[in-house]
C-alpha positions as CSV (number, residue, x, y, z in Angstrom):
1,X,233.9,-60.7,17.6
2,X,233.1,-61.0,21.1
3,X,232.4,-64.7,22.7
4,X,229.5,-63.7,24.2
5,X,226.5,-61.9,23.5
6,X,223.2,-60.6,25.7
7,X,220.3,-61.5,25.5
8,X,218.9,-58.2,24.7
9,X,222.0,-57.9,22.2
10,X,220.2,-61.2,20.2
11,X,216.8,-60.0,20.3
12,X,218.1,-56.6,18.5
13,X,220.1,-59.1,15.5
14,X,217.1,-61.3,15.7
15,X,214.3,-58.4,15.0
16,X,217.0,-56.8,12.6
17,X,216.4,-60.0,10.4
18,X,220.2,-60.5,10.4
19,X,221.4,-63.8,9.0
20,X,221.5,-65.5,12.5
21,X,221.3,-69.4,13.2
22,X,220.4,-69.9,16.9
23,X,221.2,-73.1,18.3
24,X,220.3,-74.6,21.8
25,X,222.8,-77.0,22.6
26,X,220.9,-78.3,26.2
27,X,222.2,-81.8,27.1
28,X,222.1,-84.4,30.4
29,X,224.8,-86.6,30.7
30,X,222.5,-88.7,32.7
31,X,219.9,-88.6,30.5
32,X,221.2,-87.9,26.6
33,X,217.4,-87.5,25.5
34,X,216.6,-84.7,27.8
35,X,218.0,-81.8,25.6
36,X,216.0,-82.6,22.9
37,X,212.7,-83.2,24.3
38,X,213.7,-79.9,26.4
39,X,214.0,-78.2,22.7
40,X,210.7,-79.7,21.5
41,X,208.8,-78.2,24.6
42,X,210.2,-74.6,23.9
43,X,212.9,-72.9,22.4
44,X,213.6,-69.4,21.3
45,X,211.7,-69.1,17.9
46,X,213.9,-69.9,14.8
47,X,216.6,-72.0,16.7
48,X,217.3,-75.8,15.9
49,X,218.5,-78.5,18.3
50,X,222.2,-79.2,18.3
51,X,223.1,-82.7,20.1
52,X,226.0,-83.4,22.2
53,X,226.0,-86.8,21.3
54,X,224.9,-87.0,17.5
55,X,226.9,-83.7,16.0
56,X,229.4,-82.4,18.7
57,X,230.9,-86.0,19.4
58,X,232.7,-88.6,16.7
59,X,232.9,-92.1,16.8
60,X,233.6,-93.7,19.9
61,X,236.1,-96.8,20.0
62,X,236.9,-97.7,23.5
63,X,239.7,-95.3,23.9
64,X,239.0,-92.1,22.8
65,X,237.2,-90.6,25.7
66,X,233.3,-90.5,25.9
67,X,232.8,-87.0,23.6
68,X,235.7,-87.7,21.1
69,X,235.7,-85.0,19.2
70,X,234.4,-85.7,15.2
71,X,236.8,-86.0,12.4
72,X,237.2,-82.5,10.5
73,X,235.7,-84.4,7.4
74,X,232.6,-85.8,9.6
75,X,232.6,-82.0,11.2
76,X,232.3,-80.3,7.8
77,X,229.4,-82.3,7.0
78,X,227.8,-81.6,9.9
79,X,227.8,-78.2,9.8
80,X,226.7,-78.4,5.8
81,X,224.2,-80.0,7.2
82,X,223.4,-77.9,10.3
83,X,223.2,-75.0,7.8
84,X,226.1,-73.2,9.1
85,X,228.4,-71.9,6.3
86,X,231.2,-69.4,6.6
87,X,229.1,-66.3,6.5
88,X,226.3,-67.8,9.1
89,X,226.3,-65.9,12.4
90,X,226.0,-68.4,15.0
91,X,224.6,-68.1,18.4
92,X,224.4,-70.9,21.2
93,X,222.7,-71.6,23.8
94,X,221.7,-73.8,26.5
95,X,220.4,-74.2,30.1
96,X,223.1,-75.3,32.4
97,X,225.2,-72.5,32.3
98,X,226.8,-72.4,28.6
99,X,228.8,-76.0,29.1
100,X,227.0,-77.4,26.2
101,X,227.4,-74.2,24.2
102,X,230.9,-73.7,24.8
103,X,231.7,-76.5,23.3
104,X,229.8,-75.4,19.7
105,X,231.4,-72.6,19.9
106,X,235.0,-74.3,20.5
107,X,234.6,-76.7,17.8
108,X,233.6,-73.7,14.9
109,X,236.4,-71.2,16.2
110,X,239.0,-74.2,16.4
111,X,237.8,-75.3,12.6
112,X,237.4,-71.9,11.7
113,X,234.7,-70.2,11.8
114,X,234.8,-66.3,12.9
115,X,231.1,-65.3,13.6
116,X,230.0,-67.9,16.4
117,X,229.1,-66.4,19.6
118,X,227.8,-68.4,23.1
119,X,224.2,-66.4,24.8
120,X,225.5,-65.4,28.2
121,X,223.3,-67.1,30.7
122,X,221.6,-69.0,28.2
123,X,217.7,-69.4,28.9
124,X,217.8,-68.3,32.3
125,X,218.8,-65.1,30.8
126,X,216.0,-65.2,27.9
127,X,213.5,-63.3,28.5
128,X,212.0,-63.0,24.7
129,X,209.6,-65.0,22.7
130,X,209.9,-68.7,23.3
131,X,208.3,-71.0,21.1
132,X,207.3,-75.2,20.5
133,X,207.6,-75.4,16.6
134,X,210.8,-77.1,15.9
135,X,212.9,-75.7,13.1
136,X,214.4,-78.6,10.5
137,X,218.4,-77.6,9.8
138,X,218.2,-76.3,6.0
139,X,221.7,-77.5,4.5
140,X,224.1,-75.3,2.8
141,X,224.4,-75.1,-1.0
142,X,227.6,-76.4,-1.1
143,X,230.0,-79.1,0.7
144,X,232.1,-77.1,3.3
145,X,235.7,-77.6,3.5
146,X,237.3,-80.0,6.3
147,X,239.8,-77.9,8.2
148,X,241.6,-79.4,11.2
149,X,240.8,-78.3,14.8
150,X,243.0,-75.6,15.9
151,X,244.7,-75.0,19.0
152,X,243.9,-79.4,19.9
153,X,245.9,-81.7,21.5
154,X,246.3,-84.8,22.4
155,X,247.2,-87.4,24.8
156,X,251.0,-88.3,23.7
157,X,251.5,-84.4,24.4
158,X,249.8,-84.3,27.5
159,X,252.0,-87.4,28.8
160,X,255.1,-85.6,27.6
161,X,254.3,-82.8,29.4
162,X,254.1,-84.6,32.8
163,X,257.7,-84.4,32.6
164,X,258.7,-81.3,30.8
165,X,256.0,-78.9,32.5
166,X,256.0,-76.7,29.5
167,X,252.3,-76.1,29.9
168,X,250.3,-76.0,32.6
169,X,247.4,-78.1,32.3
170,X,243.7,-77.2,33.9
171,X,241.2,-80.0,34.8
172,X,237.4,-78.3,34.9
173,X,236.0,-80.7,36.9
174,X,234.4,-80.7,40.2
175,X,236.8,-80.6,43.0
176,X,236.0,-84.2,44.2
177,X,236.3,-85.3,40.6
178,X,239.5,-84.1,40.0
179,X,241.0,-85.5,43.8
180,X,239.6,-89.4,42.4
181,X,236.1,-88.8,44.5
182,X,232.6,-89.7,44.0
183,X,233.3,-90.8,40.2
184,X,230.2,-91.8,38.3
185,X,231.2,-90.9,35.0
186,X,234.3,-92.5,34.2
187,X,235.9,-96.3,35.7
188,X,238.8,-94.9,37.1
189,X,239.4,-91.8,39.8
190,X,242.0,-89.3,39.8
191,X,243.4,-86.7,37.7
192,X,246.5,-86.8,35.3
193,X,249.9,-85.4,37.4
194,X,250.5,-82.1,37.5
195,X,247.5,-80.6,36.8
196,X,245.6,-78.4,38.6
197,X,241.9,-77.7,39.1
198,X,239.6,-75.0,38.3
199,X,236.1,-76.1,37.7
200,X,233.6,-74.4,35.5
201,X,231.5,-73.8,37.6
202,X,234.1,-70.8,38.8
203,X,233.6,-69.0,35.7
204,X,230.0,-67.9,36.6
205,X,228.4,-65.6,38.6
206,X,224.8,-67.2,38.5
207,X,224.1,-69.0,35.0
208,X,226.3,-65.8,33.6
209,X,230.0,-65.5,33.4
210,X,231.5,-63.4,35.7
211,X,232.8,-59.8,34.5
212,X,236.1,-60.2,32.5
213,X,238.0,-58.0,34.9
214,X,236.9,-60.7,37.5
215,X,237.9,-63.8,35.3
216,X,241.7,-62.4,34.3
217,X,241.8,-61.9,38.3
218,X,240.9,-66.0,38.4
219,X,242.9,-67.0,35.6
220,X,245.8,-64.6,36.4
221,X,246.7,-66.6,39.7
222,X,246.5,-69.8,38.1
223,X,248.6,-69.1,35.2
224,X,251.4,-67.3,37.6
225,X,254.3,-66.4,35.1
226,X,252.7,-68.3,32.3
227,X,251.1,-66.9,29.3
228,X,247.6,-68.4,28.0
229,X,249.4,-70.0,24.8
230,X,250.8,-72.1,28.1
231,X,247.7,-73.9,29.0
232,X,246.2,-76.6,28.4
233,X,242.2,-77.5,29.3
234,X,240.9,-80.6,30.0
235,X,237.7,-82.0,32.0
236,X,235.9,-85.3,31.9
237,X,235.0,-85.8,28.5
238,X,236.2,-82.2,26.3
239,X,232.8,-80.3,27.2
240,X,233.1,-78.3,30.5
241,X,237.3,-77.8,29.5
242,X,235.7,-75.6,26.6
243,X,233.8,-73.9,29.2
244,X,236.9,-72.6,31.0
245,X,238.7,-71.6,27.4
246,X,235.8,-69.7,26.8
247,X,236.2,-67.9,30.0
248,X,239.6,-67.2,29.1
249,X,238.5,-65.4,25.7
250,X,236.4,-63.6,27.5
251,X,239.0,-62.2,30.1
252,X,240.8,-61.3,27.4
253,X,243.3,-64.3,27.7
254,X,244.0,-66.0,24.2
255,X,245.4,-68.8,22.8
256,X,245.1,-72.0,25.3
257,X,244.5,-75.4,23.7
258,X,242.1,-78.2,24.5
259,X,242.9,-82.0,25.1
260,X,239.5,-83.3,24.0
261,X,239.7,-86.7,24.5
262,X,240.3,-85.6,28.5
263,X,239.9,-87.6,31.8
264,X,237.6,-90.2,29.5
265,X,240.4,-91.1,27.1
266,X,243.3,-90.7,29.3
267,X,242.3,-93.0,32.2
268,X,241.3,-96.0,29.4
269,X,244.6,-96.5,28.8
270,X,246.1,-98.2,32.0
271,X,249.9,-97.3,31.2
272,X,249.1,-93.6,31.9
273,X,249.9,-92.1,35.6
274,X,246.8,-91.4,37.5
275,X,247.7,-89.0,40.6
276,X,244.9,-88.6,43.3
């Protein structure tokens, strides 16, 4: 299955009456109620509201970044309860370019589920039926089981790999971000040593992603003599870093791996090298 889909490609499943769950992932890190009232003023009919905060992110501790990513148990149970089961075709969306979305569709392929696939250009690209009536999530029949994220990593590899540079790790982040500048997010600036950047915002053409002849073009001078299974994504907080594996799905470039807990997690920790 293909990571993206058009939007005239979902109105075609969605008047087939295929068993589709739409859901509109919009967010604002600045404001974590926005996506949801967004949702309540219109969505596309049928879709329920998936939040960043409540069912994409676990428990936070101090340490583990500012979107750690749920447990595989608490995961499972979200999804039971989001209605998504094995069979379920997923589709998300959001407003700000698919960040939000990417990161749904990360978490079900890592945990794995096949048929999940992110609306290229989102709502900007909608141009169907909206409508206000918010759709409750109806539970699956039965408990779902807890499968670990595929393809994650974490911080003790990332600090091991500062010295044997057997991957090659991309930061998504804006390019002042990533250089220690104009940090509002996180209490420290800088970027973990070695990596490189590549924000998200390069993937897109628009609110769409660029053609995938175009993205392996992008990604094909930053990997150099590296293969995809050599990377490793990473941005602020784990959302925008599954923006840029997404991208490299699309181009046809499989098998990178996500450090969720990111920029967030690694910089609370003040025995971890900070380059700027």
């Amino acid at each position: 299955m293909t990571p993206l889909i058009t939007a005239n490609q979902l109105e075609e499943i969605i008047n087939s009456g295929e068993n589709v769950l739409l859901c509109d992932c919009r967010f604002d890190l600045n404001d974590p109620t926005a996506g949801k009232k967004a949702y309540l003023e219109n969505h596309i009919p049928g879709a329920i509201y998936v939040d960043l905060d409540q069912d994409l992110s676990g428990e936070k501790n101090g340490l583990n970044g500012r979107h750690p990513l749920p447990t595989p148990e608490s995961w499972a149970k979200t999804k039971s309860r989001l209605g998504i089961d094995p069979n379920t075709l997923v589709v998300a969306y959001d407003k700000q370019g698919s960040m939000y979305a990417s990161r749904l569709w990360w978490m079900l392929k890592a945990t794995g589920h096949a048929h999940v696939q992110v609306l290229d250009g989102g709502l900007d690209a909608w141009n169907g039926p909206m409508g206000t009536i918010p759709r409750p999530a109806t539970p699956t029949a039965q408990a779902l089981e807890a499968r670990p994220y595929v393809g994650l990593v974490h911080a003790k590899e990332v600090l091991q790999n500062i010295t044997s540079q057997q991957y090659l790790v991309i930061d998504a982040r804006a390019n002042d971000r990533f250089h220690g500048q104009n940090e509002t997010l996180d209490p420290v600036g800088g970027h973990i040593p070695g990596a490189i950047n590549h924000c998200f915002k390069e993937n897109l053409s628009a609110t769409s992603f660029k053609a995938s002849d175009l993205l392996f073009k992008d990604f094909l001078a930053l990997l150099g003599n590296r293969k995809a299974a050599q990377v490793i994504h990473q941005c602020g907080s784990g959302v925008t870093a599954c923006h840029n594996l997404l991208a490299m799905e699309v181009a046809g470039l499989k098998g990178s791996r996500l450090y969720a807990g990111s920029w967030s997690e690694w910089c609370a920790d003040p025995s971890r090298p900070i380059e700027k």
